[in-house]
Every structure is written in structure tokens, then in C-alpha cells.
N, C-alpha and C positions, 0 to 999 in steps of 0.2 A: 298525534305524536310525530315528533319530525325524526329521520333517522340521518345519523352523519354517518359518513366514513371519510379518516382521514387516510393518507397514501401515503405511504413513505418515498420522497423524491429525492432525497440525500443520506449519502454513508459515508463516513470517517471508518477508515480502517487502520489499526497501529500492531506494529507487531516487531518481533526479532525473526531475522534468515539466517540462514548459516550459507555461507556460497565459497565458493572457489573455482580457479581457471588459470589460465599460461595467459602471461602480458609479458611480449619484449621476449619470449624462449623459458620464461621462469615461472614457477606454478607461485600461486598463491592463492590465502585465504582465509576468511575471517567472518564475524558475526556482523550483522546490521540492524541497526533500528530503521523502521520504515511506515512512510502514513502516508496512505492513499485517500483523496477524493470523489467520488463517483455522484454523480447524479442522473436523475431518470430524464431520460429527452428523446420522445416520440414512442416511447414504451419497450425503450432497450437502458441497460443500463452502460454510459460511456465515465470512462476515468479522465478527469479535467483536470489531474492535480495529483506529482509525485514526490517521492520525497526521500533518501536513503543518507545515514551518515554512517561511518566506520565503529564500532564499539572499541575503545582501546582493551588491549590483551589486559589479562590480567582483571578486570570489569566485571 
């Protein structure tokens, strides 16, 4: 019998953040949707690929 094993060398990651901060003297903040990339390379895992858009209030 032959025995595999496969490796996970890829992740999609999606999710909402909540964040806020001072831009310009002025606080703000809001929700985000967000999908990261990652893949295995040399047996660390590195993020190739980001991605955040604003969620309108009210959403």
C-alpha cells in the first residue's frame, strides 16, 4: 500500500474588523471586510496578497 500525504500550501482568509484611528487630527472608524492570501514557501508561511474595503454604516 502506498501512503500519501497531501500538505496544505495555500489559505484564503475572509473576515470583518472593526478598527479606528486619528487621520488629519480627526478620530475615526468603522467595519471592514478583508481577504488575505498566504502560502507556504520554504516552510514558513508568508501573506502574498491583501485586500480591505470599507462596509457602508448602516450594512
Amino acid at each position: 500500500m502506498t501512503r500519501f500525504v497531501e500538505r496544505i500550501r495555500r489559505a484564503v482568509v475572509t473576515g470583518i474588523s472593526v478598527q479606528s484611528g486619528i487621520s488629519n487630527g480627526q478620530p475615526w472608524q468603522g467595519r471592514f471586510r478583508f481577504t488575505r492570501i498566504w502560502v507556504m514557501r520554504s516552510g514558513a508561511w508568508v501573506m502574498v496578497s491583501s485586500h480591505s474595503l470599507r462596509i457602508a454604516e448602516g450594512k
